[in-house]
C-alpha positions as CSV (number, residue, x, y, z in Angstrom):
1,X,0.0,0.0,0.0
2,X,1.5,3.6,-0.8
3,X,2.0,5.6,1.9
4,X,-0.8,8.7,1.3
5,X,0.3,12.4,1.2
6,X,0.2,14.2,4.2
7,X,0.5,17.7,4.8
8,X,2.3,19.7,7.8
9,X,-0.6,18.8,10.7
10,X,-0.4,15.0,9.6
11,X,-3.8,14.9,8.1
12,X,-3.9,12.8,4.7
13,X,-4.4,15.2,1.8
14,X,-5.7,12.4,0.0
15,X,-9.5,11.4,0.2
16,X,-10.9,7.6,-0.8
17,X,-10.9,8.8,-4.2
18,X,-7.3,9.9,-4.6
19,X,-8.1,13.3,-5.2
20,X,-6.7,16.3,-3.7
21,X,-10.2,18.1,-4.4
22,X,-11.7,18.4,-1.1
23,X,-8.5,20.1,0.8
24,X,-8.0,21.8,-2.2
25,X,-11.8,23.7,-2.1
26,X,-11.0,24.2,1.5
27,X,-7.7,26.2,0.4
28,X,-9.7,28.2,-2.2
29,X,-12.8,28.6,0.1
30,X,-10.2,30.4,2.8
31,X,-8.1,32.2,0.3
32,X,-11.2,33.7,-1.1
33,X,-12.8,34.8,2.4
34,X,-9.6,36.3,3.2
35,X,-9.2,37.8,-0.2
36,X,-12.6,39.1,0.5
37,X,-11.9,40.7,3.6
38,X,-9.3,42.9,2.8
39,X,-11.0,44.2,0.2
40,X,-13.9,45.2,2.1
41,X,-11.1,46.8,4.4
42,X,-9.4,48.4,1.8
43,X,-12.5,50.2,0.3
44,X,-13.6,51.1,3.8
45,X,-9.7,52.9,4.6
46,X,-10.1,54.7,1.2
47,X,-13.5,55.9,2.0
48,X,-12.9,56.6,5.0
49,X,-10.0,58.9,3.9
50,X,-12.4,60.2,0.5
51,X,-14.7,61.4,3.5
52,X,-11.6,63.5,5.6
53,X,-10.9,65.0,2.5
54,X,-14.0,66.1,1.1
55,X,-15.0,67.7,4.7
56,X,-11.8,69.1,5.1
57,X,-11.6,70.9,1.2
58,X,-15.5,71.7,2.1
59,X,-14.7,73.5,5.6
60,X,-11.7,75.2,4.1
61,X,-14.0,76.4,1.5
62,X,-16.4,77.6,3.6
63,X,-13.5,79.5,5.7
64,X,-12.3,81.0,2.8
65,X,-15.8,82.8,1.3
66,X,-16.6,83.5,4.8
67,X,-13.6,85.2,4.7
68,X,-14.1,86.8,1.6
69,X,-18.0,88.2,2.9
70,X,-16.8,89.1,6.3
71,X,-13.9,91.6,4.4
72,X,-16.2,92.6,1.4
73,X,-19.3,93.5,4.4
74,X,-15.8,95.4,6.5
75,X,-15.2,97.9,3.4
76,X,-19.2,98.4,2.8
77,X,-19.1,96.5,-0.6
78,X,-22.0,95.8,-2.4
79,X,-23.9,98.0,0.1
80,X,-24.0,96.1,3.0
81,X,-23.8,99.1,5.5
């Protein structure tokens, strides 16, 4: 009898049929989820930063023509006193 194929905890990689196709879905299966997660991770971090910067460029804008009204009302433009 050949002595079946065992991988690193001892477990036979080989099923009745000879096949590696069970362990090998298992692989896939895990690879996939973990493929999976860090790309839902990913988007989330790039989001996440999409967000910082769009609030950030929107209160700088807002500084800015607040800015821009508070020095035009200052020197009475467009008759505002």
């Amino acid at each position: 009898m050949r002595n079946p194929i065992r991988n690193t905890f001892g477990r036979s990689l080989v099923d009745r049929d000879n096949t590696l196709v069970k362990d090998s879905r298992i692989i896939q299966d895990k690879v996939r989820k973990i493929t999976y997660a860090v790309l839902f991770a990913s988007l989330l971090t790039c989001g996440y930063l999409l967000y910082g910067a769009a609030k950030a460029t929107k209160e700088r804008t807002e500084a800015l023509s607040g800015n821009i009204y508070q020095r035009a009302d200052n020197y009475q433009f467009f008759g505002n006193k």
